[in-house]
C-alpha positions in Angstrom: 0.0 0.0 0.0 2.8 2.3 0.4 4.0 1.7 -2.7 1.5 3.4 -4.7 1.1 6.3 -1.8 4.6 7.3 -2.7 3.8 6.4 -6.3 0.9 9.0 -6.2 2.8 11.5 -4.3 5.6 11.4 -6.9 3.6 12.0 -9.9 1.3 14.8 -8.0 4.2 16.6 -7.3 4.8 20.1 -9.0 8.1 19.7 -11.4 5.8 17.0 -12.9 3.1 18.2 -13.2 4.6 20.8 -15.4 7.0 18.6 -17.1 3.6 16.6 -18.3 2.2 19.7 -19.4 4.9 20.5 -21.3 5.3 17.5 -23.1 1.8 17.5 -23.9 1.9 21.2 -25.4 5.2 20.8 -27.0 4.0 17.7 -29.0 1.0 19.9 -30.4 3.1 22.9 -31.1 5.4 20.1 -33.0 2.0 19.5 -35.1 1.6 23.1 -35.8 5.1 23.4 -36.8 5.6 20.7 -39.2 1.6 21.9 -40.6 3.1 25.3 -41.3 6.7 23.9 -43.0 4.6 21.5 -44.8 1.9 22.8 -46.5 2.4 26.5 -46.2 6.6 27.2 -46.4 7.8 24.0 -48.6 5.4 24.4 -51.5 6.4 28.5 -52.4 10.2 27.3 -51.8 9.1 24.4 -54.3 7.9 26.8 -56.7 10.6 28.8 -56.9 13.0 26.2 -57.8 11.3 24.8 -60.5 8.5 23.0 -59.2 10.5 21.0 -56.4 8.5 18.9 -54.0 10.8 17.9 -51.5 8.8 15.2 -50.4 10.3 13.7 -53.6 13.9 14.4 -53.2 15.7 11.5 -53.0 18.7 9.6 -54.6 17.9 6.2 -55.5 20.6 3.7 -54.6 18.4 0.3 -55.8 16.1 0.6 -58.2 12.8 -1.3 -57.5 12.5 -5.0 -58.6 8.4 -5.6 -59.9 6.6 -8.4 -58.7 6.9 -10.9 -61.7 5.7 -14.4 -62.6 7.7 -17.4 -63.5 6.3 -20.8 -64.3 3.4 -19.7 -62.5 5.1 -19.0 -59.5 4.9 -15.0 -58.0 8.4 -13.7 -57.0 7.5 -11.0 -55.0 9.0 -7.0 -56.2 11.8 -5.7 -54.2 11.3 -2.0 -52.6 13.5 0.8 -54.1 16.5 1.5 -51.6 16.5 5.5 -51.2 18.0 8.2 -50.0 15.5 10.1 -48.6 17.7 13.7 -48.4 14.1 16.1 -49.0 12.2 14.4 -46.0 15.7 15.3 -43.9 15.5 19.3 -44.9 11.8 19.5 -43.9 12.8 18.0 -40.8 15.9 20.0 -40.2 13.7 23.2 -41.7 10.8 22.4 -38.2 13.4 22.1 -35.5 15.2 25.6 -36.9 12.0 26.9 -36.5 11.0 25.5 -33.0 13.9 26.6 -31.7 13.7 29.8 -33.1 10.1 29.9 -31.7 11.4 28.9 -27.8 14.3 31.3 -28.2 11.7 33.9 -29.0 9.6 32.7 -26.0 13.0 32.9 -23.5 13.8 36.2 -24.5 10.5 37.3 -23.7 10.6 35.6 -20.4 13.6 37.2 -19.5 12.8 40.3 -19.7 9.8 40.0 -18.2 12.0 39.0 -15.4 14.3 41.6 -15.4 11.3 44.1 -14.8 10.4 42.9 -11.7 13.9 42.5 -10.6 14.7 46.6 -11.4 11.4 47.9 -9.9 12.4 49.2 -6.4 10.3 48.1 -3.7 9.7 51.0 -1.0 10.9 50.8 2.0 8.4 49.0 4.4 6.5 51.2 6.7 7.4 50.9 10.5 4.7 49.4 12.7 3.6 52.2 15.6 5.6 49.6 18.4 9.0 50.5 16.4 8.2 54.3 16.0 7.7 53.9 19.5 11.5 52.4 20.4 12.8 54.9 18.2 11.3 57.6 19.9 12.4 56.2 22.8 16.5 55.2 21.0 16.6 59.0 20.6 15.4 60.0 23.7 17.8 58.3 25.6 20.1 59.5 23.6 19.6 62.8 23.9 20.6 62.1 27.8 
């Protein structure tokens, strides 16, 4: 029974909580970034060189070996053997851009920071017991 008690308290705790959170939010904004790289930056890049999908970028090591039919017996096609080098620059194209996005998102962050760490707080206000001692400091001073 303690096992899971501990268990629970582990996972309730704060650091991950929002470690959870984040993994769940950067796996959508991963979605959204490949979405935009995809279908809205790749295809005017394509266009300008020439009608390039990069999707289709590849060098072809082995070509592909049909499915054909010898005295009645099917030898089953071999796949193409590719380098897929067009799939690799989308990819590499996404992470440029969600790092540029969480750099973005730091730099923000830290100045938000730094405002609240240059705002000077005022000086707190003494409670009537220490204007009281003080009084009283001064006073005896005085003597």
């Amino acid at each position: 029974m303690g096992f899971f008690k501990d268990f629970r308290a582990f996972l309730m705790k704060g650091d991950i909580v929002n470690l959870s959170t984040a993994v769940i939010i950067g796996g959508a904004f991963g979605k959204i970034v490949s979405s935009f790289t995809n279908d809205i930056l790749m295809p005017p890049i394509g266009m300008l060189l020439n009608g390039v999908d990069f999707k289709e970028l590849k060098i072809v090591l082995k070509e592909a070996v049909p499915e054909t039919v010898i005295d009645g017996k099917v030898i089953p096609g071999i796949d193409a053997v590719t380098v897929n080098y067009g799939s690799f620059i989308q990819v590499t194209l996404d992470f440029v851009i969600v790092g540029l996005c969480i750099f973005m998102v730091l730099k923000m962050y830290e100045r938000t920071k730094k405002k609240e760490i240059a705002v000077p707080s005022a000086p707190p206000v003494p409670s009537n017991e220490e204007k009281l001692l003080t009084e009283i400091r001064d006073l005896l001073k005085l003597k």
